[in-house]
C-alpha positions in Angstrom: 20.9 -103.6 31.0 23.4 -105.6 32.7 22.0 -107.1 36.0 23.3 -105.5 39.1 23.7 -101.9 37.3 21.6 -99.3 38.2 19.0 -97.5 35.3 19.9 -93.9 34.6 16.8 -91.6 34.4 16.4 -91.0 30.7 13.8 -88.3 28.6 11.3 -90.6 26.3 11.3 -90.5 23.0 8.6 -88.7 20.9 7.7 -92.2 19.3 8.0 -93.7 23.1 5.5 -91.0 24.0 3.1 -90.9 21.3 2.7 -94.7 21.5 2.1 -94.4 25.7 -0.7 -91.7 24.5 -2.6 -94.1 22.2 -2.1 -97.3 24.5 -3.9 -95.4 27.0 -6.6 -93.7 25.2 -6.7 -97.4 23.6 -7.0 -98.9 27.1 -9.7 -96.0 28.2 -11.8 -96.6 25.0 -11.9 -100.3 25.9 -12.3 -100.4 29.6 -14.6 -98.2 29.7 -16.8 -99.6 26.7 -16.9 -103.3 28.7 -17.7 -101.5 32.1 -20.4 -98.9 30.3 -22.1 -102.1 29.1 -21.4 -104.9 31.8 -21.5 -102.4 34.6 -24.3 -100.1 36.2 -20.7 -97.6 36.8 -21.2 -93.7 37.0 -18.4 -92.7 35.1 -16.9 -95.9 33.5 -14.8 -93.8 30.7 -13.4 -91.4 33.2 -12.5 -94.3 36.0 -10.9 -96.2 32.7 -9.0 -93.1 31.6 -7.6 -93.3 35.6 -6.8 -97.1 35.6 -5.5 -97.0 31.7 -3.2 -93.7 32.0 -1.9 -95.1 35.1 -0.9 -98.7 34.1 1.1 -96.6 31.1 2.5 -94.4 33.4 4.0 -97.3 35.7 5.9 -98.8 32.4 7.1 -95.3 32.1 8.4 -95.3 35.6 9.7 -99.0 35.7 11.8 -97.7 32.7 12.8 -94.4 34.4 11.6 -92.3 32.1 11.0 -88.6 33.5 7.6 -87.8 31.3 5.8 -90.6 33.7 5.7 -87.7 36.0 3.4 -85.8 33.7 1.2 -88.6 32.9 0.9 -89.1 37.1 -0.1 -85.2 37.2 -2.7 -85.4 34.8 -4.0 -88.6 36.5 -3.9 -87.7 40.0 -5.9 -84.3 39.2 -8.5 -86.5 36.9 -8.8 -89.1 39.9 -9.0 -86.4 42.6 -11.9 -84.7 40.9 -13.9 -88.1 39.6 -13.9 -88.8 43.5 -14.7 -85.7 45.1 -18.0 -86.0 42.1 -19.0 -89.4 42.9 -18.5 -87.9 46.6 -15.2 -90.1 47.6 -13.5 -87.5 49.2 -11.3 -89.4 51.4 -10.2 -91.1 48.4 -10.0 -87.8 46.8 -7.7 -86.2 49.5 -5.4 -89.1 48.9 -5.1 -89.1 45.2 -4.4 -85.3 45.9 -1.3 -86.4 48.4 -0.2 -88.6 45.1 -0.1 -85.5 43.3 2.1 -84.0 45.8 4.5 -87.1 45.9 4.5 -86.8 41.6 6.0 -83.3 42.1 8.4 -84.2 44.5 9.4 -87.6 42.1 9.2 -85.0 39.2 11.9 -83.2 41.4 14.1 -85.8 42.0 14.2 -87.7 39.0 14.4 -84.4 37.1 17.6 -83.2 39.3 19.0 -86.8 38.6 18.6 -86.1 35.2 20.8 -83.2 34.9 23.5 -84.8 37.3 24.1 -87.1 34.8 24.0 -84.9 32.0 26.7 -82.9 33.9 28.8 -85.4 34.5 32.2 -86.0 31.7 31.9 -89.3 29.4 34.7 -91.9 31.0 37.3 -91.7 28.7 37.9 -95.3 26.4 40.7 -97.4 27.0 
């Protein structure tokens, strides 16, 4: 990218996505084996799954990729309900507000999307 110019939102590629997929379960599997054994954590694979999943998912947005959306869906519902079980609910109520401001992104990014896919090719000179 050429500094100063802005970064289109773009769709991932299937390869993009199925390599975010296995980094996280990758990052889950190890987190959560080094906190099951070096910690006395309740849920150690389910709070690495959170903490994995969303490091991937902020790649995905720092590259404006729309599918980070998903991934902050699926993580923001797995986060709310770890909390409200360990009995975190204010942390749950906010991890429910991210949810809410992953739809709205979704939204946005989504109608960005098609703006751009609407709009003609420059012609060459």
């Amino acid at each position: 990218m050429v500094p100063g110019s802005r970064l289109a939102v773009t769709r991932a590629r299937p390869r993009t996505l199925a390599l975010a997929i296995i980094a996280g379960a990758a990052g889950t599997i190890a987190l959560g084996a080094t906190l099951a054994s070096h910690t006395d954590q309740a849920l150690p694979y389910w709070d690495s799954f959170v903490t994995a999943f969303s490091l991937v998912a902020q790649w995905m947005v720092a590259r404006k990729l729309l599918e980070n959306w998903g991934i902050w869906f699926v993580v923001d519902v797995v986060a709310a309900a770890l909390y409200l079980t360990l009995g975190l609910h204010f942390t749950a109520v906010l991890y429910a507000a991210y949810l809410g401001l992953a739809v709205a992104g979704w939204r946005q990014w989504h109608a960005s999307l098609l703006a751009s896919q609407a709009m003609p090719a420059l012609p060459a000179r």
